[in-house]
C-alpha positions as CSV (number, residue, x, y, z in Angstrom):
1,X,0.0,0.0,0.0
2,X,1.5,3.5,-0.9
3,X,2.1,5.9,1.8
4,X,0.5,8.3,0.1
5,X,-3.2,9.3,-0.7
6,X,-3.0,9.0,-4.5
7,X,-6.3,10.0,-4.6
8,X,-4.9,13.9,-4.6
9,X,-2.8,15.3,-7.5
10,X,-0.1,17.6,-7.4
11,X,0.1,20.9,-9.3
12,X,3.2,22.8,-9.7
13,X,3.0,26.1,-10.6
14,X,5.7,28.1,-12.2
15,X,5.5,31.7,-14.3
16,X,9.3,32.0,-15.4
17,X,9.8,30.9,-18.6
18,X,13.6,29.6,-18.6
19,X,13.2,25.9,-19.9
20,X,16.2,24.4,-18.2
21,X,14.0,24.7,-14.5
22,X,15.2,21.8,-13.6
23,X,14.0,21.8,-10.1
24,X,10.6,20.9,-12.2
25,X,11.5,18.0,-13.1
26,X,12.7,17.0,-9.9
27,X,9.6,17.4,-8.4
28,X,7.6,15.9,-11.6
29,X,9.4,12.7,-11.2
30,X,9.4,12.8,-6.9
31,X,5.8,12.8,-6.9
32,X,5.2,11.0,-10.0
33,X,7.0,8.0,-8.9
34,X,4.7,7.9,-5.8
35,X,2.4,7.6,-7.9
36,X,0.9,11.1,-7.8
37,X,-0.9,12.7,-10.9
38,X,1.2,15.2,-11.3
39,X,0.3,18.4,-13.2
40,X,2.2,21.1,-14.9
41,X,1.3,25.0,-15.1
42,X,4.4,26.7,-16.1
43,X,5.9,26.9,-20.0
44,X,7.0,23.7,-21.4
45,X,6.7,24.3,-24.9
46,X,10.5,24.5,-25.5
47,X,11.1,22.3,-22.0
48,X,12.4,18.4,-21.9
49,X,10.2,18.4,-18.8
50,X,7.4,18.1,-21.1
51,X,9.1,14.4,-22.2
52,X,8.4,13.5,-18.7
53,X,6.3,10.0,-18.4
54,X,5.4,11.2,-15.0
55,X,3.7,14.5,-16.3
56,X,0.0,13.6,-16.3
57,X,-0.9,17.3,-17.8
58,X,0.4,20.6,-19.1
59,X,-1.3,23.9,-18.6
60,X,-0.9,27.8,-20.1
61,X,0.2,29.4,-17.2
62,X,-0.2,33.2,-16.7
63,X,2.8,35.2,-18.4
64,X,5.3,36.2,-16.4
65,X,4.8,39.5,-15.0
66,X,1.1,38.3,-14.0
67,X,-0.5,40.3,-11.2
68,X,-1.6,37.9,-8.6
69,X,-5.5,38.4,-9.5
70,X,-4.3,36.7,-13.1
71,X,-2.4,33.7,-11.2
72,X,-5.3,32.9,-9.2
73,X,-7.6,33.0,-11.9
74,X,-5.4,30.5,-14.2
75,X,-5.9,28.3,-11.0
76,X,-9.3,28.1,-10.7
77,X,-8.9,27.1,-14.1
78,X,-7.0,24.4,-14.0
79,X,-9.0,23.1,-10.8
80,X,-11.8,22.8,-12.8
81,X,-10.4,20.8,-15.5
82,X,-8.7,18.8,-12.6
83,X,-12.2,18.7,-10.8
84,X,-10.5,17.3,-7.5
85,X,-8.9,19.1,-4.6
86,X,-5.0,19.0,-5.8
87,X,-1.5,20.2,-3.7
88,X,-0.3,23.1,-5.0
89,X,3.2,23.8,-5.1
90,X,4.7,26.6,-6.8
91,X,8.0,27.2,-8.3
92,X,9.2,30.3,-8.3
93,X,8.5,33.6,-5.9
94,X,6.3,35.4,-7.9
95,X,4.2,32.0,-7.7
96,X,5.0,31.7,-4.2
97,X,4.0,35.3,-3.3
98,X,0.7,35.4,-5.8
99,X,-0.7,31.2,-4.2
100,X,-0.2,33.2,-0.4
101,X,-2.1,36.1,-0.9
102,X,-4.8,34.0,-2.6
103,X,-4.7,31.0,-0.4
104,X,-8.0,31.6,0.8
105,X,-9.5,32.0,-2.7
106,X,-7.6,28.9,-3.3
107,X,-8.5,26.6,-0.5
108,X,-11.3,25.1,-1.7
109,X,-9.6,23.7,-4.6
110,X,-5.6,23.6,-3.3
111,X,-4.3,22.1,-0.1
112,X,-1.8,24.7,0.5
113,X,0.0,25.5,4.1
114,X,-1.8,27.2,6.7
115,X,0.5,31.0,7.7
116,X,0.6,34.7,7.5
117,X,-0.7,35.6,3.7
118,X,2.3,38.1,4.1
119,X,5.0,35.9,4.9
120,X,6.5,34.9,1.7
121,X,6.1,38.7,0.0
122,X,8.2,38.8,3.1
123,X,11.0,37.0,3.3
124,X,10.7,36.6,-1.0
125,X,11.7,40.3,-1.0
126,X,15.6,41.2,-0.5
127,X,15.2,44.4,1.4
128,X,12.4,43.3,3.9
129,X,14.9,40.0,4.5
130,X,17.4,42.8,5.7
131,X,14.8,43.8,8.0
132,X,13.4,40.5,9.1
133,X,17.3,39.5,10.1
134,X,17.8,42.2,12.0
135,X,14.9,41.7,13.9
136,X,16.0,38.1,14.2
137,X,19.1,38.9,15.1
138,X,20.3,36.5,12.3
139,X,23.7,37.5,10.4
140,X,23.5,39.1,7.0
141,X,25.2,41.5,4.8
142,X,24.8,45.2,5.6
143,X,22.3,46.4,3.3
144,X,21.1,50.1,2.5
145,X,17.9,51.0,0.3
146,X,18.3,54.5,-0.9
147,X,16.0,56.9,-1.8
148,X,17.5,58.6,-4.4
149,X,20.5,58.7,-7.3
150,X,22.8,60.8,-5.1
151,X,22.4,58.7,-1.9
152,X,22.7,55.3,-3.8
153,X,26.3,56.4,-4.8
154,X,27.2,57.9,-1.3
155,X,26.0,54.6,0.1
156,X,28.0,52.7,-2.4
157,X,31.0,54.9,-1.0
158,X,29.6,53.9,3.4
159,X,29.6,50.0,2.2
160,X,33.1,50.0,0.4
161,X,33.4,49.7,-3.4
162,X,32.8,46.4,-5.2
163,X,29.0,46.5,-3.5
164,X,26.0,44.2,-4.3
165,X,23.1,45.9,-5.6
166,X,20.0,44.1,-5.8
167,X,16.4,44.8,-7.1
168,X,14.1,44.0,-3.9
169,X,11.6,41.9,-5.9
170,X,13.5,40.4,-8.4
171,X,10.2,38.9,-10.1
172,X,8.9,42.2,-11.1
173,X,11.8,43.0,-13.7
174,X,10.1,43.0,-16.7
175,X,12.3,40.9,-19.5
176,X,13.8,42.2,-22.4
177,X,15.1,45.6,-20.7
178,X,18.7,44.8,-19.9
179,X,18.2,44.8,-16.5
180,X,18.8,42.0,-13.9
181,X,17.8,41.3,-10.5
182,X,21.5,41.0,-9.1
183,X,24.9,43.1,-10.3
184,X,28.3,43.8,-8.7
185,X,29.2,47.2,-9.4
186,X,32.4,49.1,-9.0
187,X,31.8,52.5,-8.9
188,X,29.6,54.8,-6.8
189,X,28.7,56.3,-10.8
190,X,27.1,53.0,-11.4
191,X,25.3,52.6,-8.2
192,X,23.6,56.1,-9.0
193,X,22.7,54.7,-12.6
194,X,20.8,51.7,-11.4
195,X,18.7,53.6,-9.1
196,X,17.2,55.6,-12.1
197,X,16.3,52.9,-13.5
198,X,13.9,51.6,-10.3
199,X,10.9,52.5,-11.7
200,X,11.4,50.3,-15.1
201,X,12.5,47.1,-12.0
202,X,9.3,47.6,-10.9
203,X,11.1,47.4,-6.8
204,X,13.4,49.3,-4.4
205,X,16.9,49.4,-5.2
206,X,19.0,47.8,-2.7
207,X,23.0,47.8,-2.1
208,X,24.8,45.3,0.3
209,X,28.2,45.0,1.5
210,X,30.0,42.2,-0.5
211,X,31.1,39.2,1.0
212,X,33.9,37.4,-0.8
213,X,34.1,33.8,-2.1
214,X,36.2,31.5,-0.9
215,X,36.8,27.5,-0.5
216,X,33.6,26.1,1.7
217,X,31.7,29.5,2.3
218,X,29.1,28.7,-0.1
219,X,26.0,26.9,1.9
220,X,22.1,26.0,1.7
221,X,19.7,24.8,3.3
222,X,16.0,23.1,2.2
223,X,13.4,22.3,4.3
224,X,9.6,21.5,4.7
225,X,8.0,23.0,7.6
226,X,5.2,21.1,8.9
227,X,1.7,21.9,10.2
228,X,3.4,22.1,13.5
229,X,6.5,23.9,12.6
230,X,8.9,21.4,12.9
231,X,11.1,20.9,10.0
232,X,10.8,17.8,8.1
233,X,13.3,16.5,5.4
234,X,15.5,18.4,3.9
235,X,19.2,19.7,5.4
236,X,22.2,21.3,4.8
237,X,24.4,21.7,1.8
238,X,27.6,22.7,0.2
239,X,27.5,24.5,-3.4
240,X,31.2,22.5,-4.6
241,X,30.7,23.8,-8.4
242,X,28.3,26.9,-9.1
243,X,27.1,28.3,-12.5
244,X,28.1,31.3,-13.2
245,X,31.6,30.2,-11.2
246,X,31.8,31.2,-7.6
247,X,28.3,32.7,-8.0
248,X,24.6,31.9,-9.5
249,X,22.9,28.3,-8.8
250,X,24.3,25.1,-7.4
251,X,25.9,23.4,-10.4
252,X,27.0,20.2,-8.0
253,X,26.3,20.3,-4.6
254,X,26.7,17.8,-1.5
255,X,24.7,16.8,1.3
256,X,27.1,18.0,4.4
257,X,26.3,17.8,7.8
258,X,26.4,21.4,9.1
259,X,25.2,22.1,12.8
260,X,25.3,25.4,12.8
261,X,23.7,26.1,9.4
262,X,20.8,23.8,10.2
263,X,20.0,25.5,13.8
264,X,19.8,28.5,11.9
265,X,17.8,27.9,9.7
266,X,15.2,26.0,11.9
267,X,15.0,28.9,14.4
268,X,14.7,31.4,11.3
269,X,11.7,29.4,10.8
270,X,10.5,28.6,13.9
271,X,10.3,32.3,15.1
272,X,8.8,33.7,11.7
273,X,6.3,30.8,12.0
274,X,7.3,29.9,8.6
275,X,5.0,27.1,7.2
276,X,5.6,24.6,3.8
277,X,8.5,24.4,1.5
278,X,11.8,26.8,2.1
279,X,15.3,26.8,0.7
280,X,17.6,29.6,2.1
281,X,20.9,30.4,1.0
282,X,24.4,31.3,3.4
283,X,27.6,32.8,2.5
284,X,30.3,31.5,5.5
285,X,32.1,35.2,6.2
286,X,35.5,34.4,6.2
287,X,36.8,37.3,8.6
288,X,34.1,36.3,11.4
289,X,33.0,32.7,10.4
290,X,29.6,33.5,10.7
291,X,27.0,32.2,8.2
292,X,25.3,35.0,6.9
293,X,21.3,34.7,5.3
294,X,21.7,36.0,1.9
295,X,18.7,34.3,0.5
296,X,15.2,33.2,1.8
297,X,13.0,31.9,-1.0
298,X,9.5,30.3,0.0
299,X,9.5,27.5,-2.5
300,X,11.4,24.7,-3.1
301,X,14.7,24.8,-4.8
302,X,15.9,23.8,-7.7
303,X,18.5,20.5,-6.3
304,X,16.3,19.8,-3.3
305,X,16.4,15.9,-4.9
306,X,20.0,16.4,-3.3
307,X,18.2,15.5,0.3
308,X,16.3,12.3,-0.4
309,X,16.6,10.5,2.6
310,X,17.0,6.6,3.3
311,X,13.3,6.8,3.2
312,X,13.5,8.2,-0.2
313,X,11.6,11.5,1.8
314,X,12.6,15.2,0.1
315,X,10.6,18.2,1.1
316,X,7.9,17.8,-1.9
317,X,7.1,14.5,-0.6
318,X,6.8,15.6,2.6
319,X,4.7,18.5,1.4
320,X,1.9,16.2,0.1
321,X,2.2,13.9,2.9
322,X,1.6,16.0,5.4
323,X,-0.8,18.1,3.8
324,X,-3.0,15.0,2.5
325,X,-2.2,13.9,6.8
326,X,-0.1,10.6,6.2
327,X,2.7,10.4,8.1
328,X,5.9,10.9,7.3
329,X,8.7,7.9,7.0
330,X,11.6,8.2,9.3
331,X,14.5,7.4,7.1
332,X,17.9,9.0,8.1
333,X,20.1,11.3,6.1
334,X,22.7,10.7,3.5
335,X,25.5,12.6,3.9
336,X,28.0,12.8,1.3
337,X,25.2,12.4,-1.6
338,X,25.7,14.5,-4.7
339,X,23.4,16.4,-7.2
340,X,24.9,17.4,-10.6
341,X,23.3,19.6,-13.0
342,X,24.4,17.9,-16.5
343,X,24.3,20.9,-18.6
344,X,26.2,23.3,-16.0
345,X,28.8,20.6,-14.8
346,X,28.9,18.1,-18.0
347,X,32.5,16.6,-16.4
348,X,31.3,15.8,-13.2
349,X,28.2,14.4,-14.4
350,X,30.0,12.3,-16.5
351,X,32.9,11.1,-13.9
352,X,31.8,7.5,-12.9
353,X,29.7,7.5,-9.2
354,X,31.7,4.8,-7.3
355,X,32.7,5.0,-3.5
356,X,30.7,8.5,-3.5
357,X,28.9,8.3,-0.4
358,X,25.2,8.5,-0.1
359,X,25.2,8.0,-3.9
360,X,24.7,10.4,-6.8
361,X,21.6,12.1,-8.6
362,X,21.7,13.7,-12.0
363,X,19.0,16.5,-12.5
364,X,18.4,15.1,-15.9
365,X,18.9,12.0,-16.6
366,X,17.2,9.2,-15.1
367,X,17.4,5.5,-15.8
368,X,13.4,5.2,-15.2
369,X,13.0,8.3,-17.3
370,X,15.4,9.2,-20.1
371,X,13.5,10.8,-22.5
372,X,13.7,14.3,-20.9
373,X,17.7,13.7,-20.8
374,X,17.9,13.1,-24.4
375,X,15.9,16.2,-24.9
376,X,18.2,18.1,-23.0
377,X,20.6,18.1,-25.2
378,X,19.4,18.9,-28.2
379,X,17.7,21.7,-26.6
380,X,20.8,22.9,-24.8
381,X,22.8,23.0,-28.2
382,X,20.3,25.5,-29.8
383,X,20.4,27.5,-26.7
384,X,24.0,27.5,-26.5
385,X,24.4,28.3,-30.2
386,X,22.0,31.0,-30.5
387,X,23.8,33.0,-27.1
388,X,27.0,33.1,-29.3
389,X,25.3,33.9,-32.3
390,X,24.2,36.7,-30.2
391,X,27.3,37.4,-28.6
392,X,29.2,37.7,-31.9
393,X,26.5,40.2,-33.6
394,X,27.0,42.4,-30.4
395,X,30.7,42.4,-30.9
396,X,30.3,43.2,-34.8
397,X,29.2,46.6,-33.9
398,X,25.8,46.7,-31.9
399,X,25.9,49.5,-29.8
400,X,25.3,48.9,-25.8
401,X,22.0,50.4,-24.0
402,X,23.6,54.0,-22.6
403,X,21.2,53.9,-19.7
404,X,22.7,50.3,-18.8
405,X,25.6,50.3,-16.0
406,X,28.4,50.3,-17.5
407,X,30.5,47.0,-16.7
408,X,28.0,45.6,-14.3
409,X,28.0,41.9,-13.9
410,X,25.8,39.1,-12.4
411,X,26.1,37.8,-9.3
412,X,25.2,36.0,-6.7
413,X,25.6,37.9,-3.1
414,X,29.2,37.9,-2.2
415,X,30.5,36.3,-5.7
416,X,33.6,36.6,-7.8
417,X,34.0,39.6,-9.8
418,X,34.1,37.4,-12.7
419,X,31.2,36.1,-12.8
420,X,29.7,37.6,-16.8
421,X,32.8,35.0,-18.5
422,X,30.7,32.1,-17.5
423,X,27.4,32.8,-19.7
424,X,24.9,34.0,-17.9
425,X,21.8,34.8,-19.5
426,X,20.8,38.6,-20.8
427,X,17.5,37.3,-19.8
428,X,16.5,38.1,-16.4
429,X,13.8,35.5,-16.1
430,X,16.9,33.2,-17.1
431,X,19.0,35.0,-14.0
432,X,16.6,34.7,-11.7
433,X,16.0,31.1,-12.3
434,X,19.9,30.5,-12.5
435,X,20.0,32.0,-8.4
436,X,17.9,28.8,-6.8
């Protein structure tokens, strides 16, 4: 008999458009194996998680940029082609943010968690995280919001030059416009640039002390919290290969016990009275050795399959347990276990697994499931081919945007300076998905 009630689908919800999400797939497949009908409301058109066998259906979801009133609407949709109460789980902020504010709209259709309608715009949005740790007294990087051109570059000048400056809700910049949700920049000049551009972000302009890389400083941590609080699943990690390098998403990580990181995270949670899925980002400070919250995002992220227990538990699955009230297993963690991201670390995936401890997971290829790995690839070669087809037209003469930065560059908080050689998008639905 399956431990779960099979009876109730699952519906993942996701508005950005970049079609390497992996973190969809991983949850298509979680569920999907435990037999759950598993629905799809995000952009697959150009996806291999449409080659999924565990994808029961796809569905148009809102465009990106949808105001919450739209998102809600495209769900009642889809509950009524459904026609049976389904766990929601979305998979990306905005998503996050919009299912919140709705869930009592929702309910009647979704099983979604029970907290604060607020809390995700919350913690989702960079500058009220700066707030919320202070309260907390939880470490993170100094962080001004200015209110004007002149003050961003004197505040560039108080934090010490390279700073992080950061839209505060990354979902809202609109794509196409140059701009993206996360730059390092160099000079009080550019600081002042960006903040005239805050009404085309659509959010507050924010700039953050930088905190720089370094060998282990890198961590995350994933996590469901249950109807009581108490976090189920999930644990801490290391990011040993990022994409772009030394910034952006977790390219290969590894399960690695971490004390510390995980007490931190669970009285983050505890005291915000944090309910469902969470994956939070650290950067270790290497002057002070504290672990510093960069990141708080109210969803699930995209290598959570890196913590699947003994139990074969990760937070999705615990998500639809708990919510459909079956228990939970009690399988025990497995340290050492990798996740590679084929398409971001093509060497590693392809080094053989033995004597890794806690075993290996690929976020594409899958022996039970290899058609959306063969899509990859053929997909990733036209992507890759048109961004230097791109690339080379810009460098036969196009002329840059004069209101963009100059020399501004993607990063992660507290990243390498060199972060635009490694091919980040010029999209910024592609950067924003590239920062899980």
């Amino acid at each position: 008999m399956s431990l779960f009630d099979t009876r109730v689908p699952a519906v993942l919800l996701r508005t950005d458009r970049n079609p390497f999400h992996h973190g969809t797939l991983g949850a298509v497949r979680s569920l999907g194996r435990a037999g759950v009908d598993v629905h799809v409301v995000a952009d697959c058109a150009h996806s291999p998680v449409r080659a999924s066998r565990y994808v029961t259906g796809l569905h148009t979801p809102p465009p990106p940029g949808a105001s919450p009133e739209d998102i809600a609407a495209a769900l009642r949709r889809v509950a009524a082609r459904i026609a049976r109460p389904a766990v929601l789980i979305p998979m990306d902020d905005a998503c996050a943010v919009a299912v919140a504010r709705a869930r009592t709209e929702l309910a009647p259709a979704y099983l979604l968690p029970d907290q604060p309608g607020d809390l995700p715009a919350r913690v989702a949005d960079k500058a009220e995280l700066a707030a919320v740790c202070a309260s907390l007294d939880v470490p993170h990087p100094e962080t001004l919001v200015p209110d004007g051109a002149a003050e961003a570059a004197r505040a560039a000048w108080r934090l010490g030059l390279p700073v992080v400056a950061k839209w505060s809700r990354p979902w809202l910049v609109p794509p196409g416009g140059g701009l993206r949700s996360t730059v390092l920049v160099r000079s009080a000049r550019e600081a002042g640039e960006l903040y005239r551009r805050a009404e085309e972000a659509g959010s507050r302009l924010l700039l953050q002390a930088f905190l720089p890389p370094g060998a282990d400083r890198d961590w995350f941590f994933h996590g469901y919290a249950d109807r009581s609080g108490a976090v189920r699943a999930g644990g801490p990690g290391r990011k040993t290969r990022a994409r772009p390098r030394g910034a952006g998403l977790t390219a290969v990580g590894r399960w690695t016990p971490n004390p510390g990181v995980q007490a931190l995270a669970e009285r983050v949670t505890a005291e915000l009275g944090y309910r469902g899925v969470f994956d939070l980002d650290f950067r270790r400070c290497g002057t002070t050795g504290r672990y510093h919250l960069l990141d708080f995002n109210p969803r699930p992220g995209a290598q959570f399959r890196l913590f699947a227990d003994t139990a074969g538990l990760d937070v999705v699955r615990a998500l639809h347990l708990d919510l459909t009230h079956r228990p939970l297993p009690a399988g025990a963690p497995r340290p050492g276990r990798m996740f590679v991201v084929e398409n971001y670390a093509p060497l590693s995936a392809l080094r053989p697994a033995r004597g890794e401890r806690g075993g290996r997971e690929l976020a594409w290829h899958a022996p039970d499931d290899r058609a959306p790995g063969r899509a990859l690839w053929a997909l990733w070669g036209r992507h890759v081919g048109a961004r230097l087809r791109d690339r080379a037209l810009r460098g036969r003469g196009a002329r840059p945007d004069a209101a963009a930065p100059a020399r501004a560059r993607v990063v992660r908080q507290g990243s390498a300076p060199a972060a635009d050689r490694t091919g980040v998008s010029d999209r910024p639905e592609e950067d924003r998905a590239g920062r899980y």
